[in-house]
Backbone as CSV, one residue per row, in Angstrom:
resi,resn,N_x,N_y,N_z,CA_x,CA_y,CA_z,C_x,C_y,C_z
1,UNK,1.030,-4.873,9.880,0.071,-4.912,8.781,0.782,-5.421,7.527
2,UNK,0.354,-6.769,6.950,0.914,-7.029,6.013,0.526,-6.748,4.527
3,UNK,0.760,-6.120,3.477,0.497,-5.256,2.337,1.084,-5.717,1.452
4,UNK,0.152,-6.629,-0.001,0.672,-7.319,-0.994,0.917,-6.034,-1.834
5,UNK,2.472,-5.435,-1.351,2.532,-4.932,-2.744,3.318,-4.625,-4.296
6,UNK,2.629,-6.277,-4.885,2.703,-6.315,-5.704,1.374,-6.053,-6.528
7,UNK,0.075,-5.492,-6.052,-0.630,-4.933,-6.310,-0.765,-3.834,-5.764
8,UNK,-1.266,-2.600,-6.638,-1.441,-1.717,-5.582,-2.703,-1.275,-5.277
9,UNK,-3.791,-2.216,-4.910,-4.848,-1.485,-4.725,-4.793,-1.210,-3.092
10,UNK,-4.101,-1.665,-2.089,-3.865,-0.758,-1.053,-3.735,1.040,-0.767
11,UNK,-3.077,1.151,-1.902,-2.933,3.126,-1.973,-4.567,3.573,-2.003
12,UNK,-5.548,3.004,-2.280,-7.139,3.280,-2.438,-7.457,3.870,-0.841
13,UNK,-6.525,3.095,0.285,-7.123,3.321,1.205,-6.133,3.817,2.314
14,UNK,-4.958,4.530,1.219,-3.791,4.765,2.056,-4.373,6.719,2.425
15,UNK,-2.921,7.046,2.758,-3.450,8.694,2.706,-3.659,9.078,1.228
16,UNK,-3.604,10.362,1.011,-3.850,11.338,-0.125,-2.851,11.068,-0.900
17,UNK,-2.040,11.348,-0.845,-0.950,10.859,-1.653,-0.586,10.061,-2.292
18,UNK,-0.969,8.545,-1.513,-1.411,7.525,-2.133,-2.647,7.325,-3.015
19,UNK,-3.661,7.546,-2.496,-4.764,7.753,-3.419,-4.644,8.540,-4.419
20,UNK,-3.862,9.542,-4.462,-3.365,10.499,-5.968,-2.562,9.549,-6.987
21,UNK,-1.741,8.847,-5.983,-0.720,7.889,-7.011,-1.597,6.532,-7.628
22,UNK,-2.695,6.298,-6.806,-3.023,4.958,-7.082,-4.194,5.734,-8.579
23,UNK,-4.865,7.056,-8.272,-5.382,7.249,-9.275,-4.588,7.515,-11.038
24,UNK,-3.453,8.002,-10.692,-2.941,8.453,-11.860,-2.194,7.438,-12.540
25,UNK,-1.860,6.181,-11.738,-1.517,5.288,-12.378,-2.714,4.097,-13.035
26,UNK,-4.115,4.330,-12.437,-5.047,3.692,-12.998,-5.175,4.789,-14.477
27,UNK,-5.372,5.544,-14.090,-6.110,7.105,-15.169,-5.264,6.737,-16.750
28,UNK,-4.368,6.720,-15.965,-3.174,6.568,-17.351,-2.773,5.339,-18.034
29,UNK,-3.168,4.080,-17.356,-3.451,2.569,-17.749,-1.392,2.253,-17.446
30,UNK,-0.565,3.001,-16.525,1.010,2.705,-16.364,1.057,0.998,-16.203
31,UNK,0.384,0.629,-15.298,0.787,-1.124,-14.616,0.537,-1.815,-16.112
32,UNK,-1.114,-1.364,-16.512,-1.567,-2.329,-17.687,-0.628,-2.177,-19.225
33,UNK,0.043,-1.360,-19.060,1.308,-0.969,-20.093,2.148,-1.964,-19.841
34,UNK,2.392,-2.028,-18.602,3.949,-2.752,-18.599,3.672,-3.935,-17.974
35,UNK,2.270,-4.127,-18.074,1.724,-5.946,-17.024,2.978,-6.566,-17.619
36,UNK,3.066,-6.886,-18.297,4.383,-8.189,-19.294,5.727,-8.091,-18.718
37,UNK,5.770,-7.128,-18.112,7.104,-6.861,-17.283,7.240,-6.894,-15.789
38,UNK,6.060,-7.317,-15.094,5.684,-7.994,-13.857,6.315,-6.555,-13.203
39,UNK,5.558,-5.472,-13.312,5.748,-3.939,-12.777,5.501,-4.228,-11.348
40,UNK,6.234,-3.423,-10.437,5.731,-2.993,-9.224,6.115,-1.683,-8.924
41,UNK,5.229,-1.191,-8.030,5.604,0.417,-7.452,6.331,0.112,-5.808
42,UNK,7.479,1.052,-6.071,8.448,0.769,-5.079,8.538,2.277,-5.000
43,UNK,9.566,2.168,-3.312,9.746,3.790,-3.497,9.181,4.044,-1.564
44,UNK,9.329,4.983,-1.953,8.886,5.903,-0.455,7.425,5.897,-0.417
45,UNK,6.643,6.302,-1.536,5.063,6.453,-1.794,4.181,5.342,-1.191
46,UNK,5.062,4.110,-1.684,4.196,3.230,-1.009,4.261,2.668,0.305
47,UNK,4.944,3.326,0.781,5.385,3.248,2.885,4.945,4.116,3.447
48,UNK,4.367,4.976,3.031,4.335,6.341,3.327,5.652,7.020,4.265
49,UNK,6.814,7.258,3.757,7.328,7.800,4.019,7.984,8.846,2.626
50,UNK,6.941,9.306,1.804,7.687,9.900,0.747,7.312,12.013,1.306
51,UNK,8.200,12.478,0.535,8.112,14.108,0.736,7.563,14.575,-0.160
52,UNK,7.733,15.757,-0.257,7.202,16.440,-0.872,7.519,15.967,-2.908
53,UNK,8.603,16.168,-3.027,8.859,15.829,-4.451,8.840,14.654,-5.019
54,UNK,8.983,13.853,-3.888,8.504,11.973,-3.889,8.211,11.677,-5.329
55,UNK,8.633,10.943,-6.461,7.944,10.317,-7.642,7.720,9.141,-7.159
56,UNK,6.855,8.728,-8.447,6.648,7.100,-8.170,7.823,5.917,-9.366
57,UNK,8.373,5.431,-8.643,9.452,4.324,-8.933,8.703,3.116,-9.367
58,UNK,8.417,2.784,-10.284,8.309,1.350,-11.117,9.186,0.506,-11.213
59,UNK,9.278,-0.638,-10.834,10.775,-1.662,-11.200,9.821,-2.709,-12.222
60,UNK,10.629,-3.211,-13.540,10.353,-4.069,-14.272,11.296,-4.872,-14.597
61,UNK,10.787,-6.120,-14.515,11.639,-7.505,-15.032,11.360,-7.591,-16.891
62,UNK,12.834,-7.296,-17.100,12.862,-6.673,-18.437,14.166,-8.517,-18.679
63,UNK,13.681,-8.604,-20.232,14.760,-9.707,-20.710,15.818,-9.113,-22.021
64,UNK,14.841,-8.660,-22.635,15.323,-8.297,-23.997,15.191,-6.813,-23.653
65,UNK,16.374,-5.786,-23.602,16.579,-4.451,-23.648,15.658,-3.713,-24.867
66,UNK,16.337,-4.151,-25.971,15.871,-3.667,-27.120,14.033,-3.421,-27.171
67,UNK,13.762,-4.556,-26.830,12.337,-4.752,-26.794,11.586,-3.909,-25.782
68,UNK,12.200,-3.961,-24.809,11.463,-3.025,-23.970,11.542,-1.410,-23.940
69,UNK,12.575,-1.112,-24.302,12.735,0.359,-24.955,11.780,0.883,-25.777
70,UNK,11.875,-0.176,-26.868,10.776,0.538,-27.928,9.203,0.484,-27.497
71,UNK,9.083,-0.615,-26.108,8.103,-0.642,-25.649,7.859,0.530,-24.624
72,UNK,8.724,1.166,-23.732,8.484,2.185,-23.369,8.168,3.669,-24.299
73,UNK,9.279,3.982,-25.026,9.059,4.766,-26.121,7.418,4.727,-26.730
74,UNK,7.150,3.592,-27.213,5.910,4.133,-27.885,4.501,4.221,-26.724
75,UNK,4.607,3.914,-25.695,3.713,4.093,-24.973,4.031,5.093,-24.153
76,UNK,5.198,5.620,-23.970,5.317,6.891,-22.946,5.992,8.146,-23.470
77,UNK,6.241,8.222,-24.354,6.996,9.515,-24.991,6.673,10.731,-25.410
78,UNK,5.076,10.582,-25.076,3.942,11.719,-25.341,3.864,12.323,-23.957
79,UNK,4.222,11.895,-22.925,4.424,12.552,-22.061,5.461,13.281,-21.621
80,UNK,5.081,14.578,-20.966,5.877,16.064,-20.523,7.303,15.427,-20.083
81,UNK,8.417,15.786,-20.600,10.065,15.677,-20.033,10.527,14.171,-19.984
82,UNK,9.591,13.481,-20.761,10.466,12.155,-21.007,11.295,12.023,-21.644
83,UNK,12.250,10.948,-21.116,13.697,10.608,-21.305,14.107,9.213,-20.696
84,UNK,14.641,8.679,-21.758,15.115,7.207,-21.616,16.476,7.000,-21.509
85,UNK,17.200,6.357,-21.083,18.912,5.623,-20.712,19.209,4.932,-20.626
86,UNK,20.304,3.593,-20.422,20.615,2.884,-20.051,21.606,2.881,-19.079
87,UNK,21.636,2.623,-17.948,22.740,2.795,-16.652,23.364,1.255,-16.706
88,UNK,24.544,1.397,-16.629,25.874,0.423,-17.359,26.137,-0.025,-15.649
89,UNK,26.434,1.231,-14.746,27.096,1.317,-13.498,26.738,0.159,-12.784
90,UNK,25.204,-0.391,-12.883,24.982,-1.388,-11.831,25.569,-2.816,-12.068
91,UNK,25.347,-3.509,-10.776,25.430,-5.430,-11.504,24.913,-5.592,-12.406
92,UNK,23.439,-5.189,-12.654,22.346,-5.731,-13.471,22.607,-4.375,-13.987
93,UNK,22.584,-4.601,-15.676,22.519,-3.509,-17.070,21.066,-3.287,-16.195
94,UNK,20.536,-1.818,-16.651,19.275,-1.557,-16.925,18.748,-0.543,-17.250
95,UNK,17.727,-0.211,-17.905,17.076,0.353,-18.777,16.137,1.444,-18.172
96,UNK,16.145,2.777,-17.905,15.458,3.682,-17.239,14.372,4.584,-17.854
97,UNK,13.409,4.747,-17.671,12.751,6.158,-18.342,11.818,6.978,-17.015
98,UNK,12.173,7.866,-17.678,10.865,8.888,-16.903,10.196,10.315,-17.259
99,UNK,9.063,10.849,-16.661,8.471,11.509,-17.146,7.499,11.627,-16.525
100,UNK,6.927,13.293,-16.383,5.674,13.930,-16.459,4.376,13.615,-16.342
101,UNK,3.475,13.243,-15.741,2.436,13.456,-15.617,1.727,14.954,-14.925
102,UNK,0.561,14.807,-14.433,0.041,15.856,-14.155,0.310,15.707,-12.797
103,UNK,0.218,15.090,-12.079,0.479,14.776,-10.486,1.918,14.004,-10.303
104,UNK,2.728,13.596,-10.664,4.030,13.021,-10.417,4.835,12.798,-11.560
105,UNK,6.172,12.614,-10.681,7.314,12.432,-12.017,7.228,10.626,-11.719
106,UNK,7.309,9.705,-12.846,7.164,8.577,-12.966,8.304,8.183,-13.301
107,UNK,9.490,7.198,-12.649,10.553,6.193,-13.449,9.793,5.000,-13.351
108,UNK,10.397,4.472,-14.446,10.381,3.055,-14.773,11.845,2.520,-14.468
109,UNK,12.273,1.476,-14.191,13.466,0.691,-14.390,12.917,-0.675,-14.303
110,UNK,14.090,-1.169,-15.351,13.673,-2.134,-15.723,14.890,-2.546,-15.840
111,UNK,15.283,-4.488,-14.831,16.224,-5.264,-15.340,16.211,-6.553,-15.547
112,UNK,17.457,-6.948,-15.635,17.290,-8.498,-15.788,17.179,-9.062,-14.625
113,UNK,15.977,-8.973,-13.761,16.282,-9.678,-12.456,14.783,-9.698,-12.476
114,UNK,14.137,-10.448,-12.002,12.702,-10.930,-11.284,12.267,-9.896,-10.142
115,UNK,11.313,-8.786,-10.621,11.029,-7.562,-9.459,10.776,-8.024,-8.676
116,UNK,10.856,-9.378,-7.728,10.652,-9.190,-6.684,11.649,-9.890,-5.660
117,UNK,12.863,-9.885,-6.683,14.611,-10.408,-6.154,15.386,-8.520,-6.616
118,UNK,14.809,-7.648,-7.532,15.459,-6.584,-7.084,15.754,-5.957,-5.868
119,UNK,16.677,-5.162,-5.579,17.331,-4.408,-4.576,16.161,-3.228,-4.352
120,UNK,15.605,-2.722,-5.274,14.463,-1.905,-4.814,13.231,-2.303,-3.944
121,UNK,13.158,-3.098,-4.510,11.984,-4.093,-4.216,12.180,-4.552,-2.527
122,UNK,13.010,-5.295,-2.639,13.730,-5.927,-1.237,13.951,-4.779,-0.350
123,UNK,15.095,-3.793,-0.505,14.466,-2.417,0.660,13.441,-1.997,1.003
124,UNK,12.230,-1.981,0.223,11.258,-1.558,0.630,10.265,-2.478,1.507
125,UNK,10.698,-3.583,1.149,10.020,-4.770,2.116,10.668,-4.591,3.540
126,UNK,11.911,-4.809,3.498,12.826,-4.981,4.798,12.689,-3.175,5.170
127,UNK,12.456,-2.180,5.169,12.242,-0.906,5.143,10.411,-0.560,5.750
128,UNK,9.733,-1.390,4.881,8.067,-1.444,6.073,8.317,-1.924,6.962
129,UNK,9.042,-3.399,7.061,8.946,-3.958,8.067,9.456,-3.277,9.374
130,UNK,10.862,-2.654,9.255,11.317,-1.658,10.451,10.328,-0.489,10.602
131,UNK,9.574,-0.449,9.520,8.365,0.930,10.262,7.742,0.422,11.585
132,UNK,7.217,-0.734,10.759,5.897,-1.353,11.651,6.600,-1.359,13.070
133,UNK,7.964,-2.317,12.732,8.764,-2.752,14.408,8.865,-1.326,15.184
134,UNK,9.312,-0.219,14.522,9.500,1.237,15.496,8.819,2.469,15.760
135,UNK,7.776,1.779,14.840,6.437,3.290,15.278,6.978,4.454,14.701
136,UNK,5.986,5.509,14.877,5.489,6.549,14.852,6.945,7.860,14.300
137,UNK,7.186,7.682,15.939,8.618,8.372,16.010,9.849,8.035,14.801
138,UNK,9.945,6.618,14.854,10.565,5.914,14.298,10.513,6.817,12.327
139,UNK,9.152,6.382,12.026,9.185,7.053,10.748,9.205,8.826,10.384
140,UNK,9.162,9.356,11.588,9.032,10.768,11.514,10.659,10.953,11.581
141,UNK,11.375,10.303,12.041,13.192,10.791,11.907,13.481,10.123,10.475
142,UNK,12.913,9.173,9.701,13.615,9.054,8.506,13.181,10.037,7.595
143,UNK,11.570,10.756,7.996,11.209,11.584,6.890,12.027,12.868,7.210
144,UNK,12.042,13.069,8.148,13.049,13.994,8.615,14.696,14.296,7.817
145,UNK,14.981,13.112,7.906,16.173,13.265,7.250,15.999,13.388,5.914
146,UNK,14.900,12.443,5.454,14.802,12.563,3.861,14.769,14.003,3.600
147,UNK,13.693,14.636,4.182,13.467,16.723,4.324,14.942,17.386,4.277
148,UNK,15.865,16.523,4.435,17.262,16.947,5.058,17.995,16.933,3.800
149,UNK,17.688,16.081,2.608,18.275,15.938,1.824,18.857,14.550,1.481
150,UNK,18.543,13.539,2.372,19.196,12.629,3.220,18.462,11.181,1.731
151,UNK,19.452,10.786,1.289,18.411,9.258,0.648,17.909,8.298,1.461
152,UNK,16.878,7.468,1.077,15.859,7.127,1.993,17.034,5.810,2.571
153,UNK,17.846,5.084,1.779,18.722,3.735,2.592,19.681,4.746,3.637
154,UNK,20.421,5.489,3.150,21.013,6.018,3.864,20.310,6.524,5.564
155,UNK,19.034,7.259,5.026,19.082,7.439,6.154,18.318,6.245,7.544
156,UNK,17.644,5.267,6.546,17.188,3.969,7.499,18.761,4.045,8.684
157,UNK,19.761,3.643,7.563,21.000,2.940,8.338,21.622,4.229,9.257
158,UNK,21.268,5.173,8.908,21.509,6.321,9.685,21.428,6.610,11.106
159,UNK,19.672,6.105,11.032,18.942,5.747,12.348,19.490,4.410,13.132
160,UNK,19.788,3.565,12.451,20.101,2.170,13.259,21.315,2.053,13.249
161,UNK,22.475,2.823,13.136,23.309,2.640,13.228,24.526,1.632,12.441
162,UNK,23.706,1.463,11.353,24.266,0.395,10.206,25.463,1.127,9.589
163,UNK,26.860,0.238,9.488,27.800,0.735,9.254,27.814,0.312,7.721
164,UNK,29.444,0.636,6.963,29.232,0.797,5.982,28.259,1.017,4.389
165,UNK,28.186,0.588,3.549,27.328,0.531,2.205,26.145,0.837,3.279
166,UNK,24.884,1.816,2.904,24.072,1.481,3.417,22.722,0.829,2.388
167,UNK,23.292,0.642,1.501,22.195,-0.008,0.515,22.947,-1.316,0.794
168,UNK,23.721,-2.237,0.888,24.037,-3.137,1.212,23.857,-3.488,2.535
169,UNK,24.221,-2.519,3.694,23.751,-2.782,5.175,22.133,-3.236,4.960
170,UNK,21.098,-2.487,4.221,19.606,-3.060,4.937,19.575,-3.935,4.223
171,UNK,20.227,-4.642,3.673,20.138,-5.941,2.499,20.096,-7.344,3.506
172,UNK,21.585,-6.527,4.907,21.740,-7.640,5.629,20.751,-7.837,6.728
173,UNK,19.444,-7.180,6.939,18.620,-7.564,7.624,17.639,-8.000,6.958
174,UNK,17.342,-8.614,5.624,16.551,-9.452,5.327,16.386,-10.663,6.571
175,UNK,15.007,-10.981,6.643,14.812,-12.240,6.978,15.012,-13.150,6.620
């Protein structure tokens, strides 16, 4: 089943969970906030393989730091336990926030890269696609592990036997 999602009106007709996420991000206008930053929702939520504490992960193609900060700030800072950063650690500088709603904890990240050449982005593509290829079973041992404590790359490569980095291992099964 192939799923454009760089929209998300698929979650409308996903399970509950999805339909909770697809409502609270309409309810709250999140995508139409950050349209200018070519937003997508990434993450476990939209594979359905997320747990119980699952948030929803936003990636944004951000140019100017400065600019987008103050653009998060004034549109999200009224919400419960928000908090903004900048993480230095990666290749790509980038710019984080998150926070509170009534139904989920929401990050944003945002870098200098085109969301749909990020590393988030790209696992989760190459990450459906091994759903679809292994069924049923297949996704009940990664949620499993996730239940375990387990991060979601880690435990893909867990299952398949992918050696080293495992955020770099599912990189190398892009198509």
């Amino acid at each position: 089943m192939n799923i454009d999602f760089k929209q998300i009106d698929y979650l409308q007709t996903g399970n509950a969970k999805q339909r909770l996420a697809y409502r609270t991000l309409t309810d709250n206008n999140i995508l139409d906030i950050l349209y200018e930053f070519d937003p997508i929702l990434v993450g476990t939520i939209p594979i359905n393989i997320d747990i119980e504490n699952s948030d929803l992960d936003i990636i944004c193609y951000i140019v100017d730091r400065e600019y987008f900060k103050q653009h998060i700030e004034r549109n999200f800072d009224h919400y419960s336990e928000f908090k903004i950063w900048e993480n230095n650690t990666l290749q790509h500088h980038a710019v984080v926030a998150s926070f509170q709603t009534d139904d989920f904890e929401i990050e944003i990240f945002g870098q200098n890269v085109p969301t749909s050449q990020q590393n988030a982005y790209r696992h989760m593509i190459i990450e459906h696609q091994l759903l679809i290829q292994n069924g049923k079973e297949f996704r009940n041992k990664v949620i499993e592990l996730k239940q375990k404590g387990m991060k979601t790359e880690p435990a893909f490569a867990h299952i398949l036997g992918l050696e080293g980095n495992p955020y770099e291992a599912l990189l190398r099964l892009e198509s």
